[in-house]
N, C-alpha and C positions, 0 to 999 in steps of 0.2 A: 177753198175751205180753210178757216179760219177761225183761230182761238183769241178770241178776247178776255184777257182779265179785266177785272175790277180790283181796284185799290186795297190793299190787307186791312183789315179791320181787327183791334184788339176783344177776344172775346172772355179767355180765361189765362189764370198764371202759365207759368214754365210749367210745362210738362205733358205726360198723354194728354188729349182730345179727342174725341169723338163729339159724330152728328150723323144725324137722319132728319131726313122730311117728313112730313105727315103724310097721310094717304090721299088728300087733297091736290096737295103740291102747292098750297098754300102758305104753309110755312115749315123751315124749320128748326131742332133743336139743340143744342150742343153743352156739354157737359165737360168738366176740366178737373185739373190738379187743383183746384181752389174751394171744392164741394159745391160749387155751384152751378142749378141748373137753368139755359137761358131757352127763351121763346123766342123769335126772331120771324118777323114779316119780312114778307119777299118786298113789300114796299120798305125802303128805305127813310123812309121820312118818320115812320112808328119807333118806337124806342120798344128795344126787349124785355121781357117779364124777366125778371127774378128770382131766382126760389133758391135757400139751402139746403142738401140734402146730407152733409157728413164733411168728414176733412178731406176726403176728393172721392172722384166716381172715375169709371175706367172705360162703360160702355152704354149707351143707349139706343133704344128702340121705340118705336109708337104706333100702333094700334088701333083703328077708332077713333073713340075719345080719350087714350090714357097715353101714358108715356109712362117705357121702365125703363130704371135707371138702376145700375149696380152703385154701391156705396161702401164705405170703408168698414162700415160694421156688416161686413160679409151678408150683405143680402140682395136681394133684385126689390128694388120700392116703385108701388102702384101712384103715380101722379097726374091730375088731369092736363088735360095739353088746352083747356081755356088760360087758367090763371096757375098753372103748375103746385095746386096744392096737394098735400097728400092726401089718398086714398087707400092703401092700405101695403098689403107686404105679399110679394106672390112668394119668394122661397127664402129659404136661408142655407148657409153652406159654410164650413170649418174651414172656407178661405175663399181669396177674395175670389168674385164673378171678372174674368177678363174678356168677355163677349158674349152678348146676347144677340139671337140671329131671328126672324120671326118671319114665317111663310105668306107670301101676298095671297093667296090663293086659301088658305086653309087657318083653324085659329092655333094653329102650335107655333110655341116658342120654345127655344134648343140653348141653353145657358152652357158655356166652356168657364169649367171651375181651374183654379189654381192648384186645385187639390185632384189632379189627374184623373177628372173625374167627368165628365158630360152629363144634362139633364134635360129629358123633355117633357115639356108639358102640355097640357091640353087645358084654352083657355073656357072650349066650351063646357067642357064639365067641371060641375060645381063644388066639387070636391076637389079641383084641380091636382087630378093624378098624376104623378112624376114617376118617368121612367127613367133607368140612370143605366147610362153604358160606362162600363169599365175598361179594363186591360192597356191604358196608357202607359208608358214608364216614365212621362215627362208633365209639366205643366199643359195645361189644352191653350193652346193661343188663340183658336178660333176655328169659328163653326159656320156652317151651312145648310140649308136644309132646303127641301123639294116635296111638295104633296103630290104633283104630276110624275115622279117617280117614283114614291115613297124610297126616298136615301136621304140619309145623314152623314155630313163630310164634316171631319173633324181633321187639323191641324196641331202638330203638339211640339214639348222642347225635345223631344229624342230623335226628331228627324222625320217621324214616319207621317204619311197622309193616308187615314184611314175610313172605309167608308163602310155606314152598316143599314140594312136594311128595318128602318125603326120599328115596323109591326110587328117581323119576328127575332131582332136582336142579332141579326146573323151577320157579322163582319163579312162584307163581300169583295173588299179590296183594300191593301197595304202597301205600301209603297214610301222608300226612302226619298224624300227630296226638297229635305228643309235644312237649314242649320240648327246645328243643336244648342240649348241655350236651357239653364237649370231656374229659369223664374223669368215671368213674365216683364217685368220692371228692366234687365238686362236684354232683352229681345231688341236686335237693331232692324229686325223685318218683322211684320205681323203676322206674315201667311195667310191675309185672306184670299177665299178663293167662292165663288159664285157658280150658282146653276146656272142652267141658260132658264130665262123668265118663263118661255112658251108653252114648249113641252118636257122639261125636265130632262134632254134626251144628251147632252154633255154637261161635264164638269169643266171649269177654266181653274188653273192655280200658277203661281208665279215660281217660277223653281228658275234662281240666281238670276241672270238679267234676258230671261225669254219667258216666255205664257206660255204654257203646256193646254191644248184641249181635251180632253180626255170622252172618250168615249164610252158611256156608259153600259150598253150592252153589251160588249164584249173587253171593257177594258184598256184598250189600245189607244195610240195616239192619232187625233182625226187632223190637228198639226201642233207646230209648233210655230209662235209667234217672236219675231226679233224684230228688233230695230239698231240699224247698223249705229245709230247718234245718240244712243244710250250704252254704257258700260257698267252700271250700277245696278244692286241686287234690286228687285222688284218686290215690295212691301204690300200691294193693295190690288186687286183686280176685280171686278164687278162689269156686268152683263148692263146695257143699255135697255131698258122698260121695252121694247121691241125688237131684242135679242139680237142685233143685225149689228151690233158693235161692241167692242169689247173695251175700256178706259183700264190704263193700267198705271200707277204711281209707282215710284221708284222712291231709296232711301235719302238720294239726292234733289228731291225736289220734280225731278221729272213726269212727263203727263203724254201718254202716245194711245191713239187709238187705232186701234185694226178694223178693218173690213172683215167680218165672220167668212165671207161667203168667199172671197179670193183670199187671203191672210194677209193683204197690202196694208201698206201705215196709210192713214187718211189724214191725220196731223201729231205734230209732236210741237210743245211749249214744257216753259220753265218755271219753277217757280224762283220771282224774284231776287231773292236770298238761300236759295238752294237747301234748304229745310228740308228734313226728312216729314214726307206728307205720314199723317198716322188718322184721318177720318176723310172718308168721301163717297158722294153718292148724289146719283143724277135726282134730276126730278119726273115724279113718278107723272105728267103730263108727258111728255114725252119731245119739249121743247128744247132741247140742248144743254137746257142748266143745270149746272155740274156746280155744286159745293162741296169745300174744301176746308180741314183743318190742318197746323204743324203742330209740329213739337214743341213751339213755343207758346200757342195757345192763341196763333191770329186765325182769322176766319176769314177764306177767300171765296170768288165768287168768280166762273167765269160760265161764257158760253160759247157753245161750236156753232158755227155756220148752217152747218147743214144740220136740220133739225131731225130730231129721231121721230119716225111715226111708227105705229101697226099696223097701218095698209100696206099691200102688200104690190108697190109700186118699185122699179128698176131703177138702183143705182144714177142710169141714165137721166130717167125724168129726174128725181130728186136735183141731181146735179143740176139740169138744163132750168128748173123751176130757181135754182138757188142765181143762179148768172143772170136769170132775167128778170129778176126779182128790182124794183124798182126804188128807189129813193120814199123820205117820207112824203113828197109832192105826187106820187104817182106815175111818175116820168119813167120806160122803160128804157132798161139801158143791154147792149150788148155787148160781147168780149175786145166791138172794132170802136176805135172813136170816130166821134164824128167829123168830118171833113168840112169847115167854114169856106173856104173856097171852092171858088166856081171855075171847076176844070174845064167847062165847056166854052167860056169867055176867053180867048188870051191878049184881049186889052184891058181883063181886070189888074189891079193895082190892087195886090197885098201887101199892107206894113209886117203882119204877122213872118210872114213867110221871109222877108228880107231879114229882122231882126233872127228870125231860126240861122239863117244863112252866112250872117257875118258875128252873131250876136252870141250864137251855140242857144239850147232847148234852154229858155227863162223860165219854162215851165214848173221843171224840176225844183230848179232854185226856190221859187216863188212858195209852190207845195210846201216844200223842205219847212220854210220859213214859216206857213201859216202853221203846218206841222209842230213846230217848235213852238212857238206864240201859244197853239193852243193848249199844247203840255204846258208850260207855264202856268198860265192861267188856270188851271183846273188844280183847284187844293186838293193836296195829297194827305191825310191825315197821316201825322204823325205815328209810327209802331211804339208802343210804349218798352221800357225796357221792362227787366226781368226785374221784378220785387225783390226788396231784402227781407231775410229771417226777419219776419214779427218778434219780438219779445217772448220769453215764454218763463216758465217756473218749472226749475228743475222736480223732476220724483213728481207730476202734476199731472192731471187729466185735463186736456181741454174747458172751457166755460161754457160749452153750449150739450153735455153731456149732462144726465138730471138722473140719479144722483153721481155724482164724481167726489173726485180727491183732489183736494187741494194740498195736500204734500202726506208724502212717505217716506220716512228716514230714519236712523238707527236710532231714534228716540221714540217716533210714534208715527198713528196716522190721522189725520183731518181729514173729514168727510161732511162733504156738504151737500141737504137736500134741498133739492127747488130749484128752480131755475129762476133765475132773474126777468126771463122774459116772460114767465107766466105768474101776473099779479095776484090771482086767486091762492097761487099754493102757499103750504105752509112751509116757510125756509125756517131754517135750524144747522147747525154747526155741530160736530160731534167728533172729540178727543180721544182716542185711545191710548195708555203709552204701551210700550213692549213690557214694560217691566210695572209692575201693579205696585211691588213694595219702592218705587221713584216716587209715583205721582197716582192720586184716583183719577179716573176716566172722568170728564169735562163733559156738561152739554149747555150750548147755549143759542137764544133766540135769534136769527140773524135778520132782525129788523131794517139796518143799514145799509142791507147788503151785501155784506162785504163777499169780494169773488177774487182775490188773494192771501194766503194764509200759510205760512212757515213755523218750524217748531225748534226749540233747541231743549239744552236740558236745562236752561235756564230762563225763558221766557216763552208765550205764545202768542203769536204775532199774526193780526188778522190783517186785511185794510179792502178800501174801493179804491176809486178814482181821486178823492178829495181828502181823507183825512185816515188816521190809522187805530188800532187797539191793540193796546199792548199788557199783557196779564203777565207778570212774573209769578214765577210757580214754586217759589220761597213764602212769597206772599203775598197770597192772591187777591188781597184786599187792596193792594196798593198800585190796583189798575191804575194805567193813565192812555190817554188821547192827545193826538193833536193831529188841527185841522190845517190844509194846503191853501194858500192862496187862490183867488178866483182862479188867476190864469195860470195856476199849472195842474198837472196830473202826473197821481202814481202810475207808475207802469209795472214795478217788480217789486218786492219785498225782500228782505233776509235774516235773520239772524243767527248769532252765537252766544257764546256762554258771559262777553263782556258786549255784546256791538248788539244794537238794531240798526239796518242801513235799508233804503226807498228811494229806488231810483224815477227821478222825472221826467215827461215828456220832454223838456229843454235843455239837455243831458248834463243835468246835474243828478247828483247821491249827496242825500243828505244820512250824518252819522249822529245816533244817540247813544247813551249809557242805558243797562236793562231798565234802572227807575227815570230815566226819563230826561235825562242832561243832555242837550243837545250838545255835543261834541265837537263836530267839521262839517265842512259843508267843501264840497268838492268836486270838480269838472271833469266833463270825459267826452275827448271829441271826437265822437259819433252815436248815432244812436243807440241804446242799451241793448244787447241780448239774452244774456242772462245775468244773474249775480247768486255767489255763494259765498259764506261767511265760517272762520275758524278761529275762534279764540281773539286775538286780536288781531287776524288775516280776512281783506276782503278782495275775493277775486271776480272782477269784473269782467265781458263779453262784450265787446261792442264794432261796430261797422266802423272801418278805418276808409273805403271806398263803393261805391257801385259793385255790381257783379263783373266779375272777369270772366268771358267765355263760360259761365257758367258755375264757375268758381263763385262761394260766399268770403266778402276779404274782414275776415273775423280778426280782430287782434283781443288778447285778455291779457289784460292789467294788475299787478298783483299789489293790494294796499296794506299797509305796516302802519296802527294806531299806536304808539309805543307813549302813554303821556299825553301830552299836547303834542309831543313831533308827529309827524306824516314822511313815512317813506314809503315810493315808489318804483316798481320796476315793471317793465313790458315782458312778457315771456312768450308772445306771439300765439299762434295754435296750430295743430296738429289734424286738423279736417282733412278727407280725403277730397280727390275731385269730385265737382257736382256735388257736394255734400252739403249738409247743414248740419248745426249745432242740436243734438239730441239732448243730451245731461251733461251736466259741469256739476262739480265739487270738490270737495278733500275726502279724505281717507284718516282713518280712525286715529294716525298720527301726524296730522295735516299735510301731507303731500299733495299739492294740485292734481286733479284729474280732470277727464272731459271724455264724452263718448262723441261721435258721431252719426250720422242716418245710417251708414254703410255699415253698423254694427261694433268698429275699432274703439277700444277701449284704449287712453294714452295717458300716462301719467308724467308728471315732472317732478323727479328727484332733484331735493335743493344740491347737490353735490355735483351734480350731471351739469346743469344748467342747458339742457335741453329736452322734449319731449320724447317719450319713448312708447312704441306701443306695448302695451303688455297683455290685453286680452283680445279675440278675436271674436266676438259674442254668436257671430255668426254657426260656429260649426258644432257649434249645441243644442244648435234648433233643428226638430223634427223637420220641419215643412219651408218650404223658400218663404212660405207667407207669416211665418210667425216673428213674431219680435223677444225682444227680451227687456224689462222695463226695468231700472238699474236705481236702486235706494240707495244702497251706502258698498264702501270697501273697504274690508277688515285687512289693511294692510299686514296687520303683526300676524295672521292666519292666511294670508297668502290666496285669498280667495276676495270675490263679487258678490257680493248681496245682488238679490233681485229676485224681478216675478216672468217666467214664462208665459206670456201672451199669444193662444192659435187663434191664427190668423188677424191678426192684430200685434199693434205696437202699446194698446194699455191695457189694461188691466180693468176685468168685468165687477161687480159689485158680488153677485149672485151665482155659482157660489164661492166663499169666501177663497179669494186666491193663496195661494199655498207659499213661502218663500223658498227659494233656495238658494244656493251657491254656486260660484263657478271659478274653476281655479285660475289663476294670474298664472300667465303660459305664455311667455313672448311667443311670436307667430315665427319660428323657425324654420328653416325646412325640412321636410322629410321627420316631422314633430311625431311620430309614431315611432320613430328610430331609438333605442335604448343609448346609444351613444348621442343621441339628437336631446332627448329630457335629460342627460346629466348635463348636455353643456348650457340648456336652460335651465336646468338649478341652478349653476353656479353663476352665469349671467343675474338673473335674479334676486339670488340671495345679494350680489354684490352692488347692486343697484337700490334698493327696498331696505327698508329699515324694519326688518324681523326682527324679533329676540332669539336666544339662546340658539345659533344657526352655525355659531362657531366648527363646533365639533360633526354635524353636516355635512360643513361647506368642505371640512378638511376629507372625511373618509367619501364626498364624491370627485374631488381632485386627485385621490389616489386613486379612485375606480378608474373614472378615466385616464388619468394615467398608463393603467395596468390593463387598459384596454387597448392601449396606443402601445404598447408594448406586446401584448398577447399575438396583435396582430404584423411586428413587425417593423412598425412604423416607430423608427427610433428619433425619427425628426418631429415625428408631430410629436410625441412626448417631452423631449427638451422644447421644445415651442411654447407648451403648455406651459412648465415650471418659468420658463420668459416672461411669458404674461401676468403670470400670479405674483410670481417675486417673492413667497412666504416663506422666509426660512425655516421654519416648522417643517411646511411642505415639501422643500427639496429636501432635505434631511431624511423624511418619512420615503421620499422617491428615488434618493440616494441608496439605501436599505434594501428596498423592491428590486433596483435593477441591481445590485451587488450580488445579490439571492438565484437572478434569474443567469449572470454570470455574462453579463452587456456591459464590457468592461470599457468599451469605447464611451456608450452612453454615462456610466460611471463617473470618468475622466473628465467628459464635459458637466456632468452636473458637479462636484468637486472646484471645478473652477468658477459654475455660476453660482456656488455657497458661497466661495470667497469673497466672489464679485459681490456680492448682495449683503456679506456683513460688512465689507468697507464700507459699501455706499449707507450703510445703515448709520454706520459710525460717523461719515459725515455728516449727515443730516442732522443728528445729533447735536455735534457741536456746533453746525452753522446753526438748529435754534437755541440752541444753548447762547450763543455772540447776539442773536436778534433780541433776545427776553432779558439781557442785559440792562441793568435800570441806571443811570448815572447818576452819578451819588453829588447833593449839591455841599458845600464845604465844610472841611468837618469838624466836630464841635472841641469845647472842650472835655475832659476828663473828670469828672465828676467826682468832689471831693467827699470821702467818707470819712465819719470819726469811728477810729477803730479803737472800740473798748477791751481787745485782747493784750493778754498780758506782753511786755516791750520788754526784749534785754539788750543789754549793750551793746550785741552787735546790730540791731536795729537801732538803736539812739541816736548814734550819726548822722542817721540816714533821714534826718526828720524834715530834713527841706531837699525833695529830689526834681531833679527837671526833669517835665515831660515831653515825653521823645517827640522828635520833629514830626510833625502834621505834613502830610504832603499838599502842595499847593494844587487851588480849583483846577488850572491851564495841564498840570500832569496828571490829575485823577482821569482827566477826561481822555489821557490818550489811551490807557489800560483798556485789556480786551478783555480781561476775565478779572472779575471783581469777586469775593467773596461774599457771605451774607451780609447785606449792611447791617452798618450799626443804627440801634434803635433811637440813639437820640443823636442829632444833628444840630449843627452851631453855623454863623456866618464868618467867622473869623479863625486864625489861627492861631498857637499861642506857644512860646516859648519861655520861657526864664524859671526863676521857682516865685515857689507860693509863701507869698506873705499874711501876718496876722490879723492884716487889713483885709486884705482878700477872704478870708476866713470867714472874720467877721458876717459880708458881705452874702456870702452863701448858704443855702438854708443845711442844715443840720440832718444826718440820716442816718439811725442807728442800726446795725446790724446786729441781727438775733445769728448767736453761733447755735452748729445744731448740740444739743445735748449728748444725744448717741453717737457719735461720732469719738473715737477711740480714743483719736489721736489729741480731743481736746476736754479727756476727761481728769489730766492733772493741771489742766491750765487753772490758775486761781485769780481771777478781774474781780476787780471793788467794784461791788454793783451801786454803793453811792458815792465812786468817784468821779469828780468834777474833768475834764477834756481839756478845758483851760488853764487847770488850774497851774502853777509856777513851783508848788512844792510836791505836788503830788508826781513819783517816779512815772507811776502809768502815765500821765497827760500825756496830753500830743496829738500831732496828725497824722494820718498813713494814707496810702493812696491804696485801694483795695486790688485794684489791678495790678500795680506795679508790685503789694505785698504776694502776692497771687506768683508770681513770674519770679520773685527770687524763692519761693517757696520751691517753685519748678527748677530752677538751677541749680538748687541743690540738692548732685545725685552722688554724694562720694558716697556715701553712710548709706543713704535713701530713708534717715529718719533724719526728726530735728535733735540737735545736741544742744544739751543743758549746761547753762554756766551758769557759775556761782552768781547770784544775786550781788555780793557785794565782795572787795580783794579778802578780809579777812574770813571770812566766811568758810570757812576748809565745806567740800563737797561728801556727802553722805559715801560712805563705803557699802558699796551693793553685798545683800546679805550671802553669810556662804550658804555653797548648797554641800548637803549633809549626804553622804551613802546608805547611810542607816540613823535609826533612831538607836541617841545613848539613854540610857537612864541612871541616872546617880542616886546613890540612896542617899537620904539626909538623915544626918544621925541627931 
């Protein structure tokens, strides 16, 4: 007895898979992480149907003539199984459908919602009545159902296997024996578990690496199924169309079938690549064929030997019919071979039997050989690998969604109706902003098509495949266009408040100005996955390799239009495993961001120069199945812009979605802890570029502080004030423990204030030595004609020499330079100044101030001539150098007056009187 594969065949992307047959056993159907659902003939030589039905589906079932299919807009859709078109919608549910189960016998079908919640329906009435069992505490991972014994077995993430009797609702058995798992999408086993087909008189379910049978009238175990060459939890278990065997898949790829009737293994195989199997199900003929899907999304095909029937014939014959079962010539063959020699002859002459004899069995070898040859020969087709992240537009709703958003972000939103693929409708573009006193609301005809479209608060940017439209919203009259050469294609859009940027199929981005200046043109090696645009920042996504084990290898590129210059830097990404790229952009004061599928929200502070996460978007959703759809971050308010999506990752039309917020809360641990939130304030505030956080950041470093103090903990307090380093703060902490009378703690904080104003002190002056400008050589002194009055102890002094200049080679070696001087020369200059010199230099008269005290007896000839030879005033003065004897002179600390000329006797200063006399005059 014996398991034949067939070669893998690529059916859908990375991810769940599911498949069912038709009730025929003619063909059949399988559905993927891709949205797409495929038709498949048992003949090989047919190519499968095609049909989309969402951004992926989780489970399917067929019927008749229909096939249902769960889909990502949380519903079960009615499709026919000729040409897989739609037919209409049997249910809808506030989260996704993760298994649909449908009774061979009877017309009910039993949906396991995400939303802990079970549904059955009845296809025969026409009203299609839904009965809904409750009381799960976990996702439903999957369901079962039996008309022959009216039960319903339901599997969930809390662990329990619970079964109810659907016509009167009455839970008839509970039982722990699943792992627990809080959403469907993380489940590494499915839990399914199967009636027996016949009489509905056992349950089978896989509890860790055995099959449990369960007996349904009283409950109890009828056995327990093992296989000593499996060690791996068991995922899938399903009943064989004539109930007499049971196929059970493992999370490793494993495949073992039991005998119902003695509980022996009858065979066990592998698959290939050891892939966790997550679809499978015999064919309802009852001919051994067993189809298969993985988690990667190939489609295998094998069949057992011994073929399943309904008659009601003994192990024995089956066996004895399968051994003597002949070749495709008709030739019967048995378990003995046949004997070519004639034992009855012994003067025959066998060569065979000599070459056995000295030669060893050539048989073997021979076999072995053709064995080999024929593997060879037989083309294996190629498994395809795992896809990269398509391209997408950040804050955007998919293009096959009618009507959708073409972007939402702290400016406004674009909303486009029609779909492209249906030529009839009418398409149109419609602008909202947030703010009415910005801009009025926009509508226009979208004849071109256009099915990408960004917004900034300076331009609105539509485009297709071939060419773009760009409306500046200064003035909107001075739209402009441009179209793409034959052979390339937009992929992405973006713009800012100075950039439009459009990236190409042949990984170029091309950059313009808002009116229309093409700017740069610029390469990026690998394919594009998102783009976001900030002022003059353009940050890039793009594929650096293939998929790693499942990893997306995302690098973003960070681009600086500065002028004509281009600067560039790599800042890599922040994706969890198995993830992809959800939203990319900045934040209100251009900080880089990026969200991923896993919900991590990560930003990169320029100061950090690495990615940090900051929000966890995950733990603010109601439901495992909701999303949260991410517009913008108001950095300087410490908070996520975005839309809450149930059961969904976007955002519905109808009705209008609500915004809100959600706080930037690094993922700490034990983030409920009141000592846990201050030490992510302060992480935060010191990372983020807040305003006014100062005064904050200081009274929650004393809090905890005086928390780490309150409790004792005199280490982790100095620890704290280590890290901070704020002298402000140890001062304020110095204070607290002096008060609390922690004289030890004290002592060391005391010492790390010391410590912390030294090092403050040097740092100081080392930039103080760095911000030192060298001074190139220095000029000369700059002759003034001084029209103040000159007396004789100035007259001498009419030709002075200026003081020695220091040479270039010694300026240079000085470490602390004062302010330089304003005007600078290449030479240096000694001697005194001559009349030629004079001459030579231009003229610059100094206004004395009037109010000034000390020069209100001074009396200058306002029409005297500087050169003149008769005039006393003439002359030169050097204003600096008059300036500095002015300063030397501190006996008096006033200027002393001399006679103007020798004979000249000096004024006698008036007396001062005690009293007033009065003389009479006679």
């Amino acid at each position: 007895m014996s398991m034949k594969h067939e070669p893998l065949r690529y059916a859908h992307d990375q991810g769940h898979t599911d498949i069912c047959f038709s009730e025929n056993g003619s063909k059949f159907v399988t559905c993927g992480a891709d949205g797409d659902i495929r038709i498949w003939s048992i003949d090989e030589s047919e190519d499968p149907v095609n049909n989309c039905v969402g951004e992926w589906s989780l489970s399917i079932a067929q019927k008749g003539d229909k096939i249902y299919v769960s889909t990502d807009s949380n519903d079960v859709r009615i499709l026919s199984l000729e040409d897989g078109e739609r037919a209409g919608v049997l249910d809808r549910s506030t989260a996704p459908i993760n298994h649909i189960a449908i009774d061979k016998s009877s017309q009910l079908i039993a949906l396991a919602s995400e939303a802990k919640l079970i549904k059955l329906v009845d296809l025969d009435n026409s009203e299609k009545e839904v009965n809904s069992f409750e009381g799960l505490m976990g996702p439903c991972l999957s369901v079962s159902l039996s008309s022959k014994s009216k039960l319903l077995a339901a599997s969930s993430g809390d662990t329990k296997l619970r079964v109810w009797d659907y016509e009167s609702k009455v839970m008839l058995h509970e039982d722990v024996c699943f792992p627990k798992v809080n959403s469907f999408s993380n489940a590494k086993v499915l839990c399914r578990m199967d009636f027996e087909p016949t009489e509905g008189k056992h349950l089978a379910y896989p509890e860790k690496d055995t099959v449990v049978i369960l007996q349904v009238s009283d409950w109890s175990n009828k056995n327990i199924l093992k296989c000593s060459q499996v060690d791996s939890q068991y995922s899938i278990v399903q009943y064989s169309p004539c109930g007499k065997y049971i196929l059970a898949a493992s999370e490793k790829g494993d495949f073992v079938i039991w005998n119902t009737s003695n509980g022996e293994v009858s065979n066990v195989s592998k698959h290939e690549a050891s892939l966790s199997i997550c679809g499978l199900m015999w064919n309802p003929l009852g001919n051994g064929q067993i189809v298969y899907t993985d988690v990667e999304g190939q489609l295998g095909t094998m069949e057992w030997s011994v073929k399943s029937t309904t008659t009601k014939t003994s192990d024995a014959v089956i066996n004895t019919k399968k051994v003597t079962t002949g070749d495709e010539n008709g030739v019967l063959f048995n378990d003995e071979p046949f004997d070519d020699d004639d034992e009855d002859n012994e003067n025959a002459f066998s060569v065979s039997k000599l070459k056995e004899q000295y030669l060893g069995d050539l048989d073997l070898e021979s076999k072995d050989s053709v064995a080999g040859s024929s593997r060879a020969n037989t083309p294996r087709p190629r498994t395809p690998e795992i896809p990269l992240q398509p391209p997408f537009m950040s804050s955007s709703t998919p293009e096959h969604l009618d009507p959708r958003y073409m972007c939402w972000n702290e400016v406004g939103v674009i909303r486009c109706y029609g779909n492209n693929a249906d030529e009839g409708a009418t398409k149109s573009i419609e602008v909202e902003f947030h703010d009415s006193t910005f801009h009025n609301s926009m509508m226009m005809q979208n004849y071109q098509e256009y099915t990408m479209g960004t917004l900034s608060r300076a331009v609105l940017l539509v485009a297709n495949s071939s060419q773009i439209h760009v409306v500046p919203l200064v003035a909107s009259s001075k739209e402009w266009m441009l179209k793409m050469e034959d052979m390339e294609e937009i992929v992405l859009v973006t713009a800012s408040e100075n950039l439009v940027c459009f990236a190409m199929s042949n990984y170029i981005i091309r950059v313009a100005s808002v009116y229309g200046t093409q700017r740069a043109v610029i390469s990026i090696p690998g394919p594009v996955v998102s783009m976001s645009a900030f002022k003059n920042l353009l940050m890039v996504a793009f594929h650096t390799s293939s998929v790693r084990k499942g990893d997306q290898c995302v690098n973003i590129r960070l681009i600086k239009f500065e002028g004509t210059s281009i600067e560039c830097k790599d800042i890599s990404s922040a994706m969890g495993p198995e993830s992809t790229l959800q939203w990319m952009g900045f934040s209100d004061v251009g900080t880089p961001s990026m969200m991923d599928s896993l919900g991590m929200l990560s930003m990169y502070p320029h100061n950090t120069n690495t990615w940090i996460p900051f929000c966890d978007t995950t733990k603010h959703r109601k439901s495992p199945g909701d999303g949260f759809f991410v517009t913008t971050i108001f950095e300087s308010n410490q908070t996520v812009g975005g839309i809450f999506c149930k059961g969904t990752v976007y955002p519905g039309f109808t009705p209008r979605p609500t915004m809100c917020e959600v706080p930037i809360e690094p993922p700490f641990s034990e983030s409920l802890n009141d000592k846990t939130k201050m030490e992510m304030n302060l992480f935060t505030w010191s990372m983020l570029q807040i305003p006014d956080i100062d005064k904050k950041f200081k009274e929650n470093a004393i809090k905890t502080f005086a928390l780490a103090c309150k409790n004792n903990l005199d280490e982790r307090a100095l620890e704290l004030m280590e890290i901070l380093l704020n002298p402000q703060i140890i001062t304020l902490a110095l204070k607290y423990a002096t008060k609390l009378d922690k004289r030890r703690l004290a002592e060391k904080l005391t010492e790390l204030l010391s410590k912390v104003s030294e090092e403050t002190e040097d740092a100081a002056e080392k930039e103080a030595e760095k911000s030192v400008i060298l001074p190139a050589k220095p000029a000369y002194r700059k002759l003034s004609l001084n029209m103040s009055k000159r007396t004789p102890k100035n007259k001498p002094e009419r030709h002075i020499d200026v003081a020695a200049t220091p040479d270039m080679f010694e300026a240079t070696q000085r470490t602390e330079i004062s302010t330089p001087q304003a005007e600078i020369t290449n030479s240096t200059f000694n001697g005194s100044v001559t009349d030629s010199m004079i001459e030579e230099m231009e003229t610059k008269e100094q206004h004395a101030n009037p109010f000034l005290k000390k020069l209100k007896n001074q009396n200058v000839a306002k029409n005297s001539n500087p050169l003149s030879l008769t005039d006393k005033f003439a002359g030169v003065t050097y204003g600096n150098d008059l300036k500095e004897n002015k300063d030397k002179n501190t006996e008096t600390g006033e200027k002393r007056k001399l006679a103007s000329s020798e004979n000249e006797k000096p004024k006698e200063k008036q007396r001062k009187l005690d009293m007033f006399k009065f003389k009479k005059v006679s």
